[in-house]
C-alpha positions as CSV (number, residue, x, y, z in Angstrom):
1,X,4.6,-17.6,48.9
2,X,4.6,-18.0,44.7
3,X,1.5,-19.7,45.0
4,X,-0.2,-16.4,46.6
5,X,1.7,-14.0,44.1
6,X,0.0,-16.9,41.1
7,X,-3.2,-16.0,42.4
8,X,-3.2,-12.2,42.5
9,X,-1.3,-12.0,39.2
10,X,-4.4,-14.5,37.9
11,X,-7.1,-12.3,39.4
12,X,-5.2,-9.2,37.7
13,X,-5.6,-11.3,34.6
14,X,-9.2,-11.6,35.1
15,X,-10.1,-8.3,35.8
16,X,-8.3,-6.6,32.8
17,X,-10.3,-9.5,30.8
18,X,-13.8,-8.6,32.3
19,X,-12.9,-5.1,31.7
20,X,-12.2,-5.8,27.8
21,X,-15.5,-7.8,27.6
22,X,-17.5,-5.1,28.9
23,X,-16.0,-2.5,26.8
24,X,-16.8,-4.6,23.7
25,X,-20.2,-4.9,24.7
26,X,-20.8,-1.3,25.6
27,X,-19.2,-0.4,22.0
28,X,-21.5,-3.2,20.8
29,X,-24.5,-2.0,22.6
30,X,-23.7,1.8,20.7
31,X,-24.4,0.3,17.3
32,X,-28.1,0.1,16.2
33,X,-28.9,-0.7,13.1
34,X,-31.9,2.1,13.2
35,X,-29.8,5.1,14.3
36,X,-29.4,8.6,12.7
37,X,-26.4,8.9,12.7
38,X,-25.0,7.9,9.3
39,X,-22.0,9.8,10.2
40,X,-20.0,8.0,12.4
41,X,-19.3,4.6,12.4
42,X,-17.6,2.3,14.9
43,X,-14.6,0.4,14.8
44,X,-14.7,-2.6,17.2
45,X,-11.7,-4.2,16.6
46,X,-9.7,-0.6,17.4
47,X,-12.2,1.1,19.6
48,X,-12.3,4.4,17.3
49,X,-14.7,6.4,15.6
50,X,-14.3,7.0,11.4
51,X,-16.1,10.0,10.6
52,X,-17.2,10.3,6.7
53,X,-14.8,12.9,5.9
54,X,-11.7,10.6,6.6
55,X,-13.3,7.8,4.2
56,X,-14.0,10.3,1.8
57,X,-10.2,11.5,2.5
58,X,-9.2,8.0,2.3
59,X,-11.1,7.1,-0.7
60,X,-9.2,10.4,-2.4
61,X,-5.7,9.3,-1.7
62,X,-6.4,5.9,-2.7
63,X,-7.9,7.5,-6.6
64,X,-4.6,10.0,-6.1
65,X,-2.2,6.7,-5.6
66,X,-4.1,4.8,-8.5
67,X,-3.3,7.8,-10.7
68,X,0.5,7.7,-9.3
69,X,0.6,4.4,-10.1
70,X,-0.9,4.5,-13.6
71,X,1.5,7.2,-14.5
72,X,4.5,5.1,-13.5
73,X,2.7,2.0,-15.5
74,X,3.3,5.0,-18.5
75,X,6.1,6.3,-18.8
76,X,7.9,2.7,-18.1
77,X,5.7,1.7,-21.3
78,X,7.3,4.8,-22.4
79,X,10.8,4.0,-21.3
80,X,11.1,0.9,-22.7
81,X,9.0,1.7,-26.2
82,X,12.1,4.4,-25.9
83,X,14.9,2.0,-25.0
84,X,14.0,-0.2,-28.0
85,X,14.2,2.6,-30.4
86,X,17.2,3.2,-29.2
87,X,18.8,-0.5,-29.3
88,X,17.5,-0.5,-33.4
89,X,19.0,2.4,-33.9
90,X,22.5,1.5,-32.5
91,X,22.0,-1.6,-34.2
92,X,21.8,0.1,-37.4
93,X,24.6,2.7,-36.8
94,X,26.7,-0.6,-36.4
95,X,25.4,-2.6,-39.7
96,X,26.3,1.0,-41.2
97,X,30.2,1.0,-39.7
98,X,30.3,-2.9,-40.7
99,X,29.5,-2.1,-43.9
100,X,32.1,0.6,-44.2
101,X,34.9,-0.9,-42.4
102,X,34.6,-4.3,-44.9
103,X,34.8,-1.1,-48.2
104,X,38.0,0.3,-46.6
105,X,41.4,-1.5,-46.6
106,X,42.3,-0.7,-42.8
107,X,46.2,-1.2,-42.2
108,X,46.7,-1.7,-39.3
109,X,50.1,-1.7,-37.6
């Protein structure tokens, strides 16, 4: 009895692999390197078509994120430029209140 359910879940098996084969080839067969149609182009490994205007779309949001990202590269140059001006400062405010403190006679009690 599990050796007949085996063999139709094998054949099953089969059949959904011939089925992928030919589909391959028929998307296969679609693609000739003399068509006319420069528009669409076909995807084996998904089975879909791309269309110009979503690689052109694709091509815009990738310049948009490079622009993103070279913005962020910025104003971190920015920040830190920023947070260093800010560390010599402090560091002089403090060789300023040194310098004061060791003037002044500071009782303390």
């Amino acid at each position: 009895f599990y050796h007949r359910k085996r063999r139709r879940k094998q054949k099953q098996y089969k059949l959904c692999k011939k089925k992928k084969t030919i589909e391959n080839e028929i998307l296969k067969n679609h693609l000739t390197p003399d068509s006319d149609d420069d528009v669409d182009q076909v995807d084996l490994s998904r089975g879909r078509c791309v269309t110009n205007e979503i690689e052109s779309s694709i091509h815009t949001n990738s310049n948009i994120l490079k622009g993103i990202n070279n913005k962020f590269n910025e104003f971190t140059q920015q920040l830190t430029l920023n947070s260093s001006k800010f560390d010599q400062q402090m560091n002089h405010l403090n060789t300023k209140i040194d310098r004061m403190t060791s003037t002044t006679d500071i009782v303390s009690c």
